[in-house]
C-alpha positions as CSV (number, residue, x, y, z in Angstrom):
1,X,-15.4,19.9,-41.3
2,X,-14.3,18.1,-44.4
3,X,-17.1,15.4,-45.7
4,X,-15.1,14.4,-48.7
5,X,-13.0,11.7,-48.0
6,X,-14.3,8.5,-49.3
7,X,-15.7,6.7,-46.1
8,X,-13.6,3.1,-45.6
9,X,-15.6,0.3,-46.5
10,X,-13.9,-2.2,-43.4
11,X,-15.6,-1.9,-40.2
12,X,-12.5,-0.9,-38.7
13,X,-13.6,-0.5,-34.8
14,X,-15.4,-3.3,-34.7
15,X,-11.5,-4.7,-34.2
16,X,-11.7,-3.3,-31.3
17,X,-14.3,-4.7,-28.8
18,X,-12.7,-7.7,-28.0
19,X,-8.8,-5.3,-26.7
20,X,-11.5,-3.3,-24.8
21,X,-12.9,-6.1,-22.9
22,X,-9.5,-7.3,-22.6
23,X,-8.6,-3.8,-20.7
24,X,-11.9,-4.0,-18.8
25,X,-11.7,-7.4,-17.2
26,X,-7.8,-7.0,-16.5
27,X,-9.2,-3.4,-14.8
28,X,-11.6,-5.4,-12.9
29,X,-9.6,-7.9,-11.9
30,X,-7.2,-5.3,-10.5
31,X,-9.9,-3.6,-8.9
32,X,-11.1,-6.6,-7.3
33,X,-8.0,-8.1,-6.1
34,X,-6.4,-7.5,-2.7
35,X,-3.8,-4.5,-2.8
36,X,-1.4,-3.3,0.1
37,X,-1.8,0.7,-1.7
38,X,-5.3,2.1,-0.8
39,X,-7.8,3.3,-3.6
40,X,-9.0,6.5,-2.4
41,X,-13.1,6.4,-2.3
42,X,-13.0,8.8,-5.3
43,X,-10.5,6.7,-7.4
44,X,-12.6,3.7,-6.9
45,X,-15.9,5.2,-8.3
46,X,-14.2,6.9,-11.1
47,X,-12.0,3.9,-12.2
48,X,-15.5,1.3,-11.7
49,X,-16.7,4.0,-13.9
50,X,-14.1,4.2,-16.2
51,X,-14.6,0.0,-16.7
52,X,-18.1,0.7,-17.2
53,X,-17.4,2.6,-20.2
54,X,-15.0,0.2,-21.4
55,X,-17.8,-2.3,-21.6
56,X,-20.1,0.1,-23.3
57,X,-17.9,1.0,-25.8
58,X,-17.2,-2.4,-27.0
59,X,-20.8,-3.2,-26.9
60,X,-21.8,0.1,-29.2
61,X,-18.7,-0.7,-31.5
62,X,-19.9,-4.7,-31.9
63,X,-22.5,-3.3,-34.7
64,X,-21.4,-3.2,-38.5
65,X,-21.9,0.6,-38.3
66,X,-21.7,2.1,-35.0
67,X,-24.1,4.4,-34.2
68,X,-23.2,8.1,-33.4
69,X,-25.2,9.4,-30.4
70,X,-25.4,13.0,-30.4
71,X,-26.7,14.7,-26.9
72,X,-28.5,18.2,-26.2
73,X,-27.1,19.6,-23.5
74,X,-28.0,22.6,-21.5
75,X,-29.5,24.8,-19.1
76,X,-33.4,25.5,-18.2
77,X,-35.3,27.9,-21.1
78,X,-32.5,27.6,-23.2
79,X,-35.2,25.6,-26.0
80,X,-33.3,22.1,-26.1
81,X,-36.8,20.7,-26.6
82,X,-37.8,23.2,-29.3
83,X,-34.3,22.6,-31.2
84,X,-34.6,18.9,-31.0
85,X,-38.9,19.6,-32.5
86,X,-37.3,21.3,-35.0
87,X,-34.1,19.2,-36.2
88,X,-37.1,16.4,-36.1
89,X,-39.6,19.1,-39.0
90,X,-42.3,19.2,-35.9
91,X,-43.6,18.6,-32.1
92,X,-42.0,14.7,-32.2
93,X,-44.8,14.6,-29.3
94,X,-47.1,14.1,-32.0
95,X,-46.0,10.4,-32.5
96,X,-47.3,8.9,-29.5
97,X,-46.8,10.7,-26.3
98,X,-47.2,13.9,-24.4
99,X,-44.7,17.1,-25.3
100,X,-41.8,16.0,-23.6
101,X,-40.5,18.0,-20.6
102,X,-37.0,18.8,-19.2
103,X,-37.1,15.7,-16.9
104,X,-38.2,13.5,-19.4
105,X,-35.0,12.4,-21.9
106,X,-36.3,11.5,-25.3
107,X,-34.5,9.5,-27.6
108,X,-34.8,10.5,-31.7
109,X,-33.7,7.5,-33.8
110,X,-34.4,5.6,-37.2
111,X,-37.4,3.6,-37.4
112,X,-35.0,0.8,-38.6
113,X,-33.0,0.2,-35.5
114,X,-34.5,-2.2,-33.0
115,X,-34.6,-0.3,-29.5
116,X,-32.1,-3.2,-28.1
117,X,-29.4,-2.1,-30.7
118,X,-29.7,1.2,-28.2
119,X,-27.9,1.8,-25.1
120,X,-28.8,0.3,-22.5
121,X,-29.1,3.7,-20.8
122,X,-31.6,5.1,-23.7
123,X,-34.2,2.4,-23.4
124,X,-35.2,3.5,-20.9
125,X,-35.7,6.9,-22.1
126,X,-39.0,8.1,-23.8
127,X,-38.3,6.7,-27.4
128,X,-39.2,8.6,-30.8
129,X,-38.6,6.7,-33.8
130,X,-38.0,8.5,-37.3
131,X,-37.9,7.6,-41.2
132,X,-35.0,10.2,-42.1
133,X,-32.3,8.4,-44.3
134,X,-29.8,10.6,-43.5
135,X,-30.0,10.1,-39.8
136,X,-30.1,6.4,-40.0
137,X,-26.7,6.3,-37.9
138,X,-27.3,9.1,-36.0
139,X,-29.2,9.2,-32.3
140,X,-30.1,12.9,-31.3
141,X,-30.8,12.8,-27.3
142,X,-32.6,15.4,-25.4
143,X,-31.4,15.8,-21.9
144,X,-32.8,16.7,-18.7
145,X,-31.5,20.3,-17.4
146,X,-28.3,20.3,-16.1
147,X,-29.2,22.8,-13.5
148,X,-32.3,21.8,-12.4
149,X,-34.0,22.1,-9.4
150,X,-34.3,18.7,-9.0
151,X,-31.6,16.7,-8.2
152,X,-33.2,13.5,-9.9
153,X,-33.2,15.2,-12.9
154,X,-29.8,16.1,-12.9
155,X,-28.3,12.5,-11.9
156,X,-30.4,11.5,-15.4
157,X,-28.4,13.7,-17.3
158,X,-24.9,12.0,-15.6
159,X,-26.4,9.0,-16.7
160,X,-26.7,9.5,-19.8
161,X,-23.8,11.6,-20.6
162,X,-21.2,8.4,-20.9
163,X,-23.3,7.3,-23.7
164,X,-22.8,10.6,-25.7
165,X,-20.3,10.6,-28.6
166,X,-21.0,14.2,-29.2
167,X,-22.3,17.0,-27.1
168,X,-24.5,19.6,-28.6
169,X,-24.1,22.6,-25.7
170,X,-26.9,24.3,-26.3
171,X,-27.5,28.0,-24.9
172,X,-29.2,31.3,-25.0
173,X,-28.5,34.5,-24.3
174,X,-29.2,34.4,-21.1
175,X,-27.5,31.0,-20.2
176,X,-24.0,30.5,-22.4
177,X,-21.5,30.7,-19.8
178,X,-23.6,29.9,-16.5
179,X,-21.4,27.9,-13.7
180,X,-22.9,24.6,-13.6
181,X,-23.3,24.3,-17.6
182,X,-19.4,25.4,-18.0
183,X,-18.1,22.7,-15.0
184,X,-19.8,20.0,-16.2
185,X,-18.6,21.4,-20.0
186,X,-14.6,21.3,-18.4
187,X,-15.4,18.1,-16.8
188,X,-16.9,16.1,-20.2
189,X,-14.5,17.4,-23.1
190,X,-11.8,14.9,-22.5
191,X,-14.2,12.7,-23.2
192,X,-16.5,13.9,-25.6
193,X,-16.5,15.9,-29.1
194,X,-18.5,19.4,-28.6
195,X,-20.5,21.2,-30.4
196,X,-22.1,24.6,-29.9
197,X,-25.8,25.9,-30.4
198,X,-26.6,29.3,-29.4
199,X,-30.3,29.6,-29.6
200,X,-32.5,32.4,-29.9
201,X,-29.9,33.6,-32.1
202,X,-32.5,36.7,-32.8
203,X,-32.1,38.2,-29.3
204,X,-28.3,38.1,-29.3
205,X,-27.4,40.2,-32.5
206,X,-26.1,42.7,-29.8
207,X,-23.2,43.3,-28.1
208,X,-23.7,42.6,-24.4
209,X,-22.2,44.9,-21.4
210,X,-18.5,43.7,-22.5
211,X,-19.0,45.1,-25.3
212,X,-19.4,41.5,-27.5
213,X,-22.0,39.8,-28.6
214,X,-22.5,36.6,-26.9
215,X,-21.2,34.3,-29.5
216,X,-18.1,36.8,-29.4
217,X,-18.0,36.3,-26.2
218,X,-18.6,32.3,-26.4
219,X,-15.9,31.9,-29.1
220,X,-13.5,34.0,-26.9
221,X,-13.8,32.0,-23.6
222,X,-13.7,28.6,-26.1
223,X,-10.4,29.5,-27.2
224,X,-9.1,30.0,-24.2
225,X,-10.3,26.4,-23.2
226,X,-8.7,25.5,-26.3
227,X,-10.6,25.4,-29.0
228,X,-8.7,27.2,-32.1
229,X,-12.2,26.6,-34.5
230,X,-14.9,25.3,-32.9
231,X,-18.3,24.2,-34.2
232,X,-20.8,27.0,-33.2
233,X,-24.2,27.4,-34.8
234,X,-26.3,30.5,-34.0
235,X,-30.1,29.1,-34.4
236,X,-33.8,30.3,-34.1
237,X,-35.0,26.8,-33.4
238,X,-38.9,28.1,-32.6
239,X,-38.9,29.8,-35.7
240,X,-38.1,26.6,-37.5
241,X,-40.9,25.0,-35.3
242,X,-43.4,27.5,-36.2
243,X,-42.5,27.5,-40.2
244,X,-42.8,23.5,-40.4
245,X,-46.4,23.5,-38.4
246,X,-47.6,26.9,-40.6
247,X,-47.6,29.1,-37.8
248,X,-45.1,31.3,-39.6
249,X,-43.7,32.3,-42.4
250,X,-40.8,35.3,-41.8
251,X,-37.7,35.2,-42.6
252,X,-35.3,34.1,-40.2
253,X,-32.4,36.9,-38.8
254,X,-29.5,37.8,-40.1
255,X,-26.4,35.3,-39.6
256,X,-29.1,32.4,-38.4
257,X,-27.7,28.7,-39.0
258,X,-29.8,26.1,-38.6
259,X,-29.8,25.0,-41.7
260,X,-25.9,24.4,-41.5
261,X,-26.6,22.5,-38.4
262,X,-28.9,20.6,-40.3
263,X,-27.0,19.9,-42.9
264,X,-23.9,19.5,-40.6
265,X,-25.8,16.2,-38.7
266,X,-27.2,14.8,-42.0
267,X,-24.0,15.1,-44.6
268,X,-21.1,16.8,-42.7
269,X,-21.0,13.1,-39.8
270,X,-20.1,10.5,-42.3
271,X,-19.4,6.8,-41.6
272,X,-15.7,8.0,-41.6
273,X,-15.9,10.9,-39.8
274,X,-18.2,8.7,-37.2
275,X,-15.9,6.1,-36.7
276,X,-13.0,8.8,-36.2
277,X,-15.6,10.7,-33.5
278,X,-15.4,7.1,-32.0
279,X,-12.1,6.3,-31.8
280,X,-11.5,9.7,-30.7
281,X,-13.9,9.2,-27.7
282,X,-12.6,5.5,-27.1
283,X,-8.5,7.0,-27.1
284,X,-9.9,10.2,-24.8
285,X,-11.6,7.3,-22.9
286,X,-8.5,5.6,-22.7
287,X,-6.1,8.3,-22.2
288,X,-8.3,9.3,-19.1
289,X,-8.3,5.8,-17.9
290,X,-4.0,6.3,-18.6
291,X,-4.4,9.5,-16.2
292,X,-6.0,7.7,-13.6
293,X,-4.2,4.8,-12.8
294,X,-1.0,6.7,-13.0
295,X,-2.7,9.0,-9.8
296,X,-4.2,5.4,-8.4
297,X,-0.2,3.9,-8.9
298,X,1.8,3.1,-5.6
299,X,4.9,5.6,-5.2
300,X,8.5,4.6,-5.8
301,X,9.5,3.7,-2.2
302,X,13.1,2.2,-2.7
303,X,15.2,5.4,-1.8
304,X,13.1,6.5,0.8
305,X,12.9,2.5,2.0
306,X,17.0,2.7,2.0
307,X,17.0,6.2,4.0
308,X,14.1,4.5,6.5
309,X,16.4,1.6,7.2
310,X,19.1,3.3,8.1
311,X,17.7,5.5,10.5
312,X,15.9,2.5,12.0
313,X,19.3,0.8,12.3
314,X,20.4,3.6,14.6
315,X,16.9,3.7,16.5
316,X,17.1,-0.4,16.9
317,X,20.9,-0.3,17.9
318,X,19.6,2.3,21.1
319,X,16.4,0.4,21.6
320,X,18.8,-2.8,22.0
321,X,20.9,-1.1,24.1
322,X,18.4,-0.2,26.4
323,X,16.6,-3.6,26.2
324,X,20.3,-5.1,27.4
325,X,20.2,-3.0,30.5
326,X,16.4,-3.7,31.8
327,X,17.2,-7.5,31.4
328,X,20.7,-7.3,32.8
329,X,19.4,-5.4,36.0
330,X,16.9,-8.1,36.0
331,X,19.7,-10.8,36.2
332,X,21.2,-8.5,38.9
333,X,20.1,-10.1,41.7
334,X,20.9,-13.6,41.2
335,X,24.7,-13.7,40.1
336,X,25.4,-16.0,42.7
337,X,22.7,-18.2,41.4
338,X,24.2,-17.8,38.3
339,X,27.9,-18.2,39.4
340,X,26.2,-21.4,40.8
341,X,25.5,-22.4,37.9
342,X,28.5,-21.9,36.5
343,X,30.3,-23.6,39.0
344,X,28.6,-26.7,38.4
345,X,29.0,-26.6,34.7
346,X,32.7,-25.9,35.7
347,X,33.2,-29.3,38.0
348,X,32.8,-31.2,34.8
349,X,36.0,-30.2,33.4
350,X,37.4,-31.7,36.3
351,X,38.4,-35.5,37.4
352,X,39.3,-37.7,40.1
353,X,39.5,-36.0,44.2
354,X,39.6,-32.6,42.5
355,X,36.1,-32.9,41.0
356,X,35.0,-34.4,44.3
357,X,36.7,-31.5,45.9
358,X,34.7,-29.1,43.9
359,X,31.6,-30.1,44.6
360,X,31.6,-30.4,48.0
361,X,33.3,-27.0,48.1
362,X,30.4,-25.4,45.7
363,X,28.0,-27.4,47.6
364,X,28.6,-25.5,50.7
365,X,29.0,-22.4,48.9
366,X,26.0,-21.9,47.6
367,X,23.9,-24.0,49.8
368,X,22.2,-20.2,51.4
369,X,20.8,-20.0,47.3
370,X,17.2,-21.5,48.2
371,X,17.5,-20.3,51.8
372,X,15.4,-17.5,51.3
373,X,12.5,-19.1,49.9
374,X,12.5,-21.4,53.4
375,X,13.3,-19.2,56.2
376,X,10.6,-16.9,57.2
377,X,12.9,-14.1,58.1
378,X,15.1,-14.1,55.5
379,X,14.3,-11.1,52.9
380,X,12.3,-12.7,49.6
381,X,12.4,-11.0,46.2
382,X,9.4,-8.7,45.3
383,X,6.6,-9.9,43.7
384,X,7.5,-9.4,40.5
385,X,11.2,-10.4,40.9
386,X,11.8,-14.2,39.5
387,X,12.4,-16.3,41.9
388,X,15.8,-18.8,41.4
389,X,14.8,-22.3,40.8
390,X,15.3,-24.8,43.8
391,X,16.5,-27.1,41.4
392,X,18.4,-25.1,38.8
393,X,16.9,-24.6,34.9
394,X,18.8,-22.3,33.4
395,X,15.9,-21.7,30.6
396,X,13.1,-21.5,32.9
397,X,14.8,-19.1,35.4
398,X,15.6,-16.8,32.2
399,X,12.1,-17.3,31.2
400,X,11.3,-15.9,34.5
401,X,13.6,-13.0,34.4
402,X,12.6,-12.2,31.0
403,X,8.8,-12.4,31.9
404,X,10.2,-9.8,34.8
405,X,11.6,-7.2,32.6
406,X,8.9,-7.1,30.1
407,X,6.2,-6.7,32.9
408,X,8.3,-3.5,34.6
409,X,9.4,-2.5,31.5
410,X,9.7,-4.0,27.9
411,X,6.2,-4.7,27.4
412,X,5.6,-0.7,27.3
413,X,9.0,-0.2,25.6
414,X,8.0,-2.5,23.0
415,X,4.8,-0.5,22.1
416,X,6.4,2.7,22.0
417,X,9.0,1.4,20.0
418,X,7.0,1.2,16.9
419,X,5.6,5.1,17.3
420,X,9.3,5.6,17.3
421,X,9.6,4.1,14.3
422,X,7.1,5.2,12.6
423,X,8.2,8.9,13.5
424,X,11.3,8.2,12.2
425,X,9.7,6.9,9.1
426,X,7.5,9.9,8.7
427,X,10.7,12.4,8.8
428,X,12.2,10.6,5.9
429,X,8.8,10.8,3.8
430,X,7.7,7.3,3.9
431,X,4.3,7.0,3.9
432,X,2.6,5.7,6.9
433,X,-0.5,4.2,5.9
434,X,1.7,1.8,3.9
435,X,4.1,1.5,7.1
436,X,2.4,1.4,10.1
437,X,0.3,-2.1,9.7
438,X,3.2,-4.1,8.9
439,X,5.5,-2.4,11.7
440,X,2.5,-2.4,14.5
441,X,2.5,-6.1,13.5
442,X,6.3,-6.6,14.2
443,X,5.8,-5.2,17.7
444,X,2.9,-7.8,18.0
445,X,5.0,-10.6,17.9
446,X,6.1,-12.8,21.1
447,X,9.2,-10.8,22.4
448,X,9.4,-12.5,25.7
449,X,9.9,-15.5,24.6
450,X,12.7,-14.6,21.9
451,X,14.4,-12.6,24.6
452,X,14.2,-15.5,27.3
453,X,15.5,-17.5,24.5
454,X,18.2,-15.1,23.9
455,X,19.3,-15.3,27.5
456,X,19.6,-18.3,27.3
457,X,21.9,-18.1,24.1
458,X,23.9,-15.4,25.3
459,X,24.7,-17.0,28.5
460,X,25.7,-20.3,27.2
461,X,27.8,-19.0,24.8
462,X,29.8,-16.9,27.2
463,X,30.3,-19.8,29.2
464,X,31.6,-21.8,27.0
465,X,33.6,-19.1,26.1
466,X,35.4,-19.1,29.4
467,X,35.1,-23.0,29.3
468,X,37.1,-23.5,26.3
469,X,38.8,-20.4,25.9
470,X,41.3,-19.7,23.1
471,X,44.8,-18.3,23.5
472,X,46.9,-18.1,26.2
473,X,44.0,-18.6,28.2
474,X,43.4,-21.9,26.8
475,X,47.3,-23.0,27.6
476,X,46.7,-21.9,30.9
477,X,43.5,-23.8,31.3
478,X,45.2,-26.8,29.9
479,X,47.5,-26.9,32.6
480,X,45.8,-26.3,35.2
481,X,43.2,-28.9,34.4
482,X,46.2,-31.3,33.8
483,X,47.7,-30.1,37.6
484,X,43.9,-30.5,39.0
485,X,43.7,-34.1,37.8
486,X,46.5,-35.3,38.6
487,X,48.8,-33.2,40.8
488,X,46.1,-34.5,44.0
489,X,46.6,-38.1,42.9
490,X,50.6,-37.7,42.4
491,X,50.6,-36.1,45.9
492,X,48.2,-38.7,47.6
493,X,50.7,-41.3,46.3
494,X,53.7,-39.7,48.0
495,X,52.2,-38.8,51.1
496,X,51.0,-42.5,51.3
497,X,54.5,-43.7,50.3
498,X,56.0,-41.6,52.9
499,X,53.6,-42.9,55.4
500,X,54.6,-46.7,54.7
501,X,58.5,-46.1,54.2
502,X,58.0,-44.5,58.1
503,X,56.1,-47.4,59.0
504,X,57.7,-50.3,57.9
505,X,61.7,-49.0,57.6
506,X,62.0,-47.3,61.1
507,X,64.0,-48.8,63.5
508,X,63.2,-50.4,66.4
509,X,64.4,-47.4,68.8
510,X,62.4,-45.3,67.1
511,X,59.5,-43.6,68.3
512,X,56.3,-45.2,67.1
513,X,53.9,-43.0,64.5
514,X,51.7,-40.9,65.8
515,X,48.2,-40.1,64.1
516,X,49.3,-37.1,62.8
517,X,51.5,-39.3,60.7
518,X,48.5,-40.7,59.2
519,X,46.7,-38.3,58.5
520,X,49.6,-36.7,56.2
521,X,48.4,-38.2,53.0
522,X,44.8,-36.6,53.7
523,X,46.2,-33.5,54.6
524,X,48.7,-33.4,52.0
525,X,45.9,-34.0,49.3
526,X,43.8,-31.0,50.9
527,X,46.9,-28.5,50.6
528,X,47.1,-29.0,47.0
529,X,42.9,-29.1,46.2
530,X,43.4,-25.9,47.8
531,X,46.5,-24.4,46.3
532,X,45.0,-25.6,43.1
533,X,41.5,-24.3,44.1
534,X,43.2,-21.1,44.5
535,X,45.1,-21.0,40.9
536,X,41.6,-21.8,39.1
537,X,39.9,-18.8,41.0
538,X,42.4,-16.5,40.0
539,X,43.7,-18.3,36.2
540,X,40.4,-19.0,35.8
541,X,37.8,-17.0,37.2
542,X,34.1,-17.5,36.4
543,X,32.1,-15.0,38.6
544,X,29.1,-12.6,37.6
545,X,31.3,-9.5,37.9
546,X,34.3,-11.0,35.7
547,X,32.0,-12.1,32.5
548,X,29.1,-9.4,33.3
549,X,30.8,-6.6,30.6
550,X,31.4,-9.7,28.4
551,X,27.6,-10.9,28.7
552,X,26.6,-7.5,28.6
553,X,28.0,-6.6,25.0
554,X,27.1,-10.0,23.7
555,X,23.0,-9.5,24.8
556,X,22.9,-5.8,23.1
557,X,24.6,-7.2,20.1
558,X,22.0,-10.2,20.0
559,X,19.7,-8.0,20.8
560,X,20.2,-6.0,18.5
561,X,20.3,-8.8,15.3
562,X,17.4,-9.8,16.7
563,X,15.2,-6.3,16.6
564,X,17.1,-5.8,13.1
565,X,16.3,-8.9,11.7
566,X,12.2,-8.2,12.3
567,X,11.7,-4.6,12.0
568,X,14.5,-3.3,9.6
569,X,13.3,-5.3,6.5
570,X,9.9,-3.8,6.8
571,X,10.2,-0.7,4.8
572,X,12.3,-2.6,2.1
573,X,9.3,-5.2,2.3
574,X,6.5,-2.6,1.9
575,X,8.4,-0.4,-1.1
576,X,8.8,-4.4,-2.5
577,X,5.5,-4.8,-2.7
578,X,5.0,-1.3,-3.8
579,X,6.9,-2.2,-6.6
580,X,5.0,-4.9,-7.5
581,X,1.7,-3.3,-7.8
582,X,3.0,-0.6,-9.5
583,X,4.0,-3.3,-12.3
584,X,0.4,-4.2,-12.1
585,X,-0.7,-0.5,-12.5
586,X,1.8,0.3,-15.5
587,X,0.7,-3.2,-17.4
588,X,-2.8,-1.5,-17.7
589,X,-1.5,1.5,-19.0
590,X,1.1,-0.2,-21.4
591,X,-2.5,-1.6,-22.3
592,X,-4.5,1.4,-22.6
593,X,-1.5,2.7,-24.7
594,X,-0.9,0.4,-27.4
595,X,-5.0,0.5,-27.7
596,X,-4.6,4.3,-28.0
597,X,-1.7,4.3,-30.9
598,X,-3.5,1.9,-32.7
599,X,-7.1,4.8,-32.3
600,X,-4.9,7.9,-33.4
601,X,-4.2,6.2,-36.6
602,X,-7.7,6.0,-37.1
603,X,-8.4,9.4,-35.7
604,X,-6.0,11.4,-38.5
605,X,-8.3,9.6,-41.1
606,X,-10.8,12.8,-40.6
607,X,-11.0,15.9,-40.0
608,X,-12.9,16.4,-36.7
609,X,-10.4,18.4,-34.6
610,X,-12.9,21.3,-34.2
611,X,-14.9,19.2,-32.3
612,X,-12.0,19.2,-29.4
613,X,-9.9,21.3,-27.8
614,X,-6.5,21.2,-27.4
């Protein structure tokens, strides 16, 4: 690594702070806020996590000169303690507290920092201050054991490894590759530079059963992670203890490099080189919290929304279809009430003795309607069949049938409708977790009263249809209503002026009238009611079984709006919204990036690419 580029004399990072906190209140506030698209459990830790660090990395790059924190990291007996006695010149122990063990984390650091300007996550950690110049910026950390026993000790070391700028992964020749040191090694390096120590650098000078020695072998599985030219320093650290307290005084083997890693900590991390570390670790920070959201971001739902809908057109169309049937076999059994109804909606077309005619004759007609709720013996509907009002409302005898059908039949139509849906959904990829809240609450909604309310559409429209029909039909209509108001007077006016002109121009020898002759004008008035009675049944018919086809395709078509207008914009809805939080998601990462363009300017001002992989 390259120390002799002339450090910058602007506090460059400390530009920074105030875009991170930005990013982490925008990423709270996200988190926070109410989304339709689940956060996994996992996503949620990791991206609280990921704001945590946010906040922590503004905080540590607030100070004029950021402090580097450099962690020992390793397994049990691989002498993390005894390296960090020996980068300190003797047991720090000595200072003011017991020999540190591996579940006590101690903290090395100049005298001249004030144990608040540490992380938050250090002062708590046993503290060992120092007067070395040349590690004024510099914070060496000793680390629990990351495969300890105890599982305390190990959630320490997670604790306090989002603190670390750089990693020292210390092993031996026993413990370089182990499982749990490697995972948690794959699992830090997108965040954090590494370095490597291989202690007791005097038991590994040879080659193991592979046939290399084991920082062959280190340097071989490193390049395969990545690492072109890492940092690896083969050390003795107890013989470095044992020269500085007198205990010894040989030579340290061949190829032994503590000294470089001394030197390396003291001259080789300079401010520049520090504040590249940093912005390195804030963009691999950012780029992580990049990678996350784009996993945590809602999927593109607009071509599988269009596919959805048009299958649930189809699906809607049948379930409409069906629908139409169960309510029409409800109406079944009351066409004559409904011709009834009909009828009396018909008489008002009419005037004069043929409107008087007409009721009278419907009257009598359908005067056996409310029999059956009267006589005894007389067969009544079942219990569940609506009865026909005594007094006829068209709205609350469709109210009835409509009540009917959804008790025999709709009501569990209507709930498996949605699993249909939903099926049909899940065939065309759409995801149902998104899909099945909003179209369960669809099928929630009052259907019986919109399909009584329907009825009652449907059935006044097709009567006014036949009422005021267009066409021929309306010609014809016209004439007959014209014949039916005033052929019967015209005819009652003859009759009666036949009547008199017997009366009063007969001659004397003539015989006298007889009743018969009086009665002409009512008779002759009756013949043509009849005759025209007779031309409006068959010109103008307005029975059950006549408009029943006609009623029949109306109600599925309205039906079928109806169904389409609630449930078919619910995918398209749902991928809308989709859409929208995906915006949300992408604004952070448009964030993170322009944070992370603005780092890897800073990050090309040094050379500290063996410190990361590729």
């Amino acid at each position: 690594m390259s120390s002799a580029a002339t450090p910058s004399t602007e506090p460059v990072l400390r530009t920074l702070p105030p875009a991170l906190r930005q990013l982490e209140q925008e990423l709270r506030a996200w988190l926070d806020s109410t989304r339709r698209y689940p956060l996994s459990e996992a996503q949620g830790a990791r991206l609280e996590s990921l704001a945590d660090d946010l906040r922590r990395q503004a905080d540590a790059l607030e100070a004029e000169r950021p402090l580097l924190v450099v962690m020992l990291m390793g397994g049990t007996g691989v002498g993390k303690s005894t390296l960090l006695n020996a980068l300190a010149g003797g047991p720090i122990a000595q200072a003011s507290f017991a020999r540190p063990t591996t579940r006590d984390p101690v903290v090395y650091y100049h005298e001249a920092l004030k144990p608040d300007q540490l992380d938050p996550a250090l002062r708590h950690c046993r503290l060992a201050p120092h007067d070395r110049a040349s590690l004024e910026q510099k914070v060496i950390v000793d680390t629990p054991d990351l495969d300890s026993n105890d599982l305390a000790n190990r959630e320490k070391l997670h604790q306090l490894l989002p603190v670390a700028d750089v990693v020292l992964y210390v092993g031996s020749q026993e413990k370089y590759h182990d499982k749990l040191g490697w995972e948690l090694f794959l699992e830090q390096r997108q965040r954090r530079a590494f370095a490597f120590v291989l202690n007791k650098w005097d038991r590994c000078t040879q080659a193991g059963a592979g046939g290399l020695r084991p920082d062959e072998d280190l340097l071989h599985d490193l390049k395969q992670e990545g690492f072109d030219d890492p940092l690896l320093f083969r050390t003795c650290a107890q013989h470095w203890v044992e020269r500085a307290t007198g205990d010894g005084d040989r030579k340290p083997p061949e190829g032994e490099q503590f000294a470089e890693l001394v030197r390396w900590l003291e001259l080789g991390l300079d401010r520049l080189e520090i504040e590249a570390i940093k912005a390195r670790g804030v963009g691999q920070l950012l780029h992580q919290l990049e990678t996350e959201l784009e996993t945590a971001s809602p999927p593109d739902l607009a071509e599988v929304a269009g596919r959805t809908r048009s299958v649930w057109e189809k699906t809607l169309g049948e379930e409409a279809q069906a629908a139409a049937d169960v309510l029409l076999a409800t109406l079944e059994p009351f066409q004559r009430e409904i011709e009834h109804h009909f009828a009396l909606e018909g008489q008002r077309r009419f005037r004069g003795p043929m409107a008087v005619y007409l009721k009278l004759f419907t009257r009598a007609k359908y005067a056996t309607n409310s029999l059956r709720d009267r006589i005894p013996f007389l067969p009544r509907p079942a219990s569940d069949e609506p009865k026909a009002p005594t007094t006829w409302d068209l709205s609350a005898f469709t109210s009835a049938c409509s009540a009917a059908a959804f008790s025999r039949h709709l009501d569990a139509r209507g709930r498996a409708l949605s699993n249909r849906l939903l099926l049909d959904a899940d065939q065309q990829g759409y995801p149902l977790d998104l899909l099945a809240g909003p179209t369960e609450a669809a099928g929630k909604i009052d259907w019986r009263q919109r399909y009584s309310a329907i009825l009652v559409e449907v059935l006044d429209q097709v009567e006014k249809e036949w009422a005021k029909p267009v066409g021929v039909r309306r010609w014809v209509q016209a004439t007959i209503l014209f014949l039916a108001d005033w052929l019967p007077a015209v005819a009652l006016l003859a009759a009666c002026t036949r009547v008199l002109w017997l009366y009063f121009m007969r001659e004397p020898s003539d015989p006298k009238l007889e009743l018969i002759d009086f009665l002409l004008p009512a008779i002759v008035v009756l013949v043509v009611l009849v005759i025209l009675h007779v031309l409006i049944a068959l010109l103008l018919p307005l029975r059950w079984a006549t408009i029943r086809g006609e009623f029949q395709r109306r109600l599925r078509a309205r039906l079928q709006t109806e169904l389409l207008n609630v449930y078919a914009p619910v995918p398209g809805d749902v991928a809308e919204v989709m859409r929208n939080e995906r915006q949300q998601v992408e604004h952070l990462r448009n964030e993170a990036r322009q944070v992370t363009a603005w780092l890897n300017q800073r990050e090309q001002a040094a050379s500290i690419n063996s410190l990361y992989g590729g």
